[in-house]
Structures are given as C-alpha cells and as structure tokens.
LUMLOBA-341239 format. One line per field, with one value per residue (C-alpha): x, y, z; residue in one letter. Coordinates in nm, 2 decimals, decimal comma. Example, Ala and Ser with C-alpha at 12.3 -4.5 7.8 and 13.67 -1.06 7.14 Angstrom:
<sites>
x: (1,23:1,37)
y: (-0,45:-0,11)
z: (0,78:0,71)
r: (a:s)
</sites>
This chain:
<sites>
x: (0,00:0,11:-0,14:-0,42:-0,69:-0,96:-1,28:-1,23:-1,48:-1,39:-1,46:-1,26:-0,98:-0,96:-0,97:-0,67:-0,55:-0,50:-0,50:-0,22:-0,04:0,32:0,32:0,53:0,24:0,14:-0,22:-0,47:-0,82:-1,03:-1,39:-1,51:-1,50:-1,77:-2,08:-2,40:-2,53:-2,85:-2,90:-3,16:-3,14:-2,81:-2,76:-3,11:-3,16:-3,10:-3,46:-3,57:-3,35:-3,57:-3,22:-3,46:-3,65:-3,30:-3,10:-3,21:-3,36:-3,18:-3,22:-3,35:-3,12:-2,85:-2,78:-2,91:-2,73:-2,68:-2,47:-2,24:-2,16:-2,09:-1,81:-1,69:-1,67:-1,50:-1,22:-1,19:-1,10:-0,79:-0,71:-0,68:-0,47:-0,23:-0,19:-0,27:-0,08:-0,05:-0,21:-0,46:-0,66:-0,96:-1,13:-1,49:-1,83:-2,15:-2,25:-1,94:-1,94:-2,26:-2,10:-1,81:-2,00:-2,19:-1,94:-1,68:-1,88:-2,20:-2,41:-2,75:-2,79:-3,10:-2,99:-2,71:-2,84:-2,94:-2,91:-2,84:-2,47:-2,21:-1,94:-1,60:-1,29:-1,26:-1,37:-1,11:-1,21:-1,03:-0,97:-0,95)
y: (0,00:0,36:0,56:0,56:0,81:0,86:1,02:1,30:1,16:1,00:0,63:0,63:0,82:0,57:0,30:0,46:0,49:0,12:-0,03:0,19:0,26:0,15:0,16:0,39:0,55:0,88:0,95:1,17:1,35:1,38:1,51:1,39:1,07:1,13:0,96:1,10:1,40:1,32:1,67:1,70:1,29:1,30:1,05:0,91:0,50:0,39:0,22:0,58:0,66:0,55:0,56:0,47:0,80:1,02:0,86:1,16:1,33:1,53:1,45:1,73:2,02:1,77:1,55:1,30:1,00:1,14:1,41:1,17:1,04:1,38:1,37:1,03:1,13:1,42:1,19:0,96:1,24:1,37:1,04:0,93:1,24:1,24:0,87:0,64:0,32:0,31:0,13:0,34:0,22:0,43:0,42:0,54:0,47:0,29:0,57:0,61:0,21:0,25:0,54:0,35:0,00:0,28:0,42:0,17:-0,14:0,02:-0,12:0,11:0,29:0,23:-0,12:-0,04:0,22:0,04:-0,30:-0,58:-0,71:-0,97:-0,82:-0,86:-0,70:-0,49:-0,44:-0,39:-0,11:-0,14:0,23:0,29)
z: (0,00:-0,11:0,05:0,31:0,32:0,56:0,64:0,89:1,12:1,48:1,39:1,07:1,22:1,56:1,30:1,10:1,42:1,52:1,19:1,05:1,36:1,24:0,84:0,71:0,45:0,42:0,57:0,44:0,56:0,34:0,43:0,11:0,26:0,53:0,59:0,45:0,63:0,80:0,89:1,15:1,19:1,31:1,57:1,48:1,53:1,16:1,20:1,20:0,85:0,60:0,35:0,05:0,04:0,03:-0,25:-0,47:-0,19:0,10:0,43:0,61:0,63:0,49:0,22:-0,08:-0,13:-0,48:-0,30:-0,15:-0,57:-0,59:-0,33:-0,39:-0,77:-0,68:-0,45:-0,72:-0,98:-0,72:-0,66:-1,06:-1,10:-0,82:-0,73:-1,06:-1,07:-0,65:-0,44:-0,18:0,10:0,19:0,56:0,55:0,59:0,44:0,22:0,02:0,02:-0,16:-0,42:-0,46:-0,59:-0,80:-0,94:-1,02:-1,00:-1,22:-0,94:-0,96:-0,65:-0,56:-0,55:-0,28:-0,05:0,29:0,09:0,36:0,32:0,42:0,65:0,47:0,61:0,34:-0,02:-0,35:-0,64:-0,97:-1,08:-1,44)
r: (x:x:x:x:x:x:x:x:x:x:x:x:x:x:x:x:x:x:x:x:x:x:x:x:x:x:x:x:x:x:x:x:x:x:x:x:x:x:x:x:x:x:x:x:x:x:x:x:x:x:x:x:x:x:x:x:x:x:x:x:x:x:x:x:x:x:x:x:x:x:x:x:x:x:x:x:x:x:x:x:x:x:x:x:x:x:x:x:x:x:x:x:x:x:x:x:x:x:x:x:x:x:x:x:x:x:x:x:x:x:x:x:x:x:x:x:x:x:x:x:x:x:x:x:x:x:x:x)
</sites>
C-alpha cells in the first residue's frame, strides 16, 4: 500500500489509528470521505433513517445520497490524477461504500443504499 486516506470523522480516524499505527504510509483526511449527512437525523436510530426516500432526496437540512456520488466522484477524480498506478486504502463509511459500488462497479444505486450485506474485512475497487 502507497497511500491511506480517511474520512475526517472519529470512527474512521480511531480506525486509521490502530490499523495503520506503524506503516510507514502517508495518511490523508479527506472530508469527502464522510458519511452521508442526515441533517436534523443525526444520531437518529438507523430504523428511523428511511435511506430509501434520500438517494435523490436530501435529508432534512443535509444530504441525498446522490450528494455523496458527488463527493466520492469528486475523490476519485484527485485520486486518478495524483496517485494512478499506487495502491490506496480508503477508511470510511456505508455511504461512500454505496457510491463507490456505484461508481466503479455500475451497481444502480437504488440497488445499494441500505441493501443488507455480508461483512467482509474490506472491499477492493479497480480504478480505471
């Protein structure tokens, strides 16, 4: 690995924490890489989410899931042009999961958002 980047949010930055503790890799913030913003459901149970009815959507006083492509389009585009042929681990959350298997893997994102999944320890993303 080449390169670790990470959500600026306190889980993702514990787990860079630990998991990265030793490497000798450069790590990077990146709020791009944040988890969707409920807005006034912040901290809400995710029973209470209703993920389907915000893909296009924003939740109130935050953001669509359609604004988190946005982002993770945007990171993608920096990271093609700064780091291509490297190998780059990214630490986030569910919703740039969701735009990353959208993005890269054509997967319709209607199909992704709050779709039950196995646990994996971690998933790989050709970028082209």
């Amino acid at each position: 690995m080449d390169v670790v980047f990470s959500s600026d949010l306190g889980r993702a930055l514990e787990t860079v924490a630990i998991a990265f503790f030793d490497a000798d890799v450069p790590v990077f913030h990146d709020w791009r890489l944040r988890e969707v913003n409920y807005g006034a459901l912040n901290g809400a149970p995710a029973g209470e989410l209703a993920v389907e009815k915000h893909i296009d959507v924003p939740f109130p006083g935050g953001e669509s899931y359609r604004d988190v492509v946005d982002r993770i389009e945007s990171f993608l585009d920096d990271l093609r042009a700064g780091w291509t042929g490297k190998r780059a681990v990214a630490v986030s959350h569910a919703a740039p999961r969701w735009a990353l298997q959208h993005l890269l893997d054509g997967v319709a994102l209607e199909d992704v958002v709050g779709a039950p999944f196995d646990w994996q320890p971690g998933w790989t993303f050709g970028i082209s």
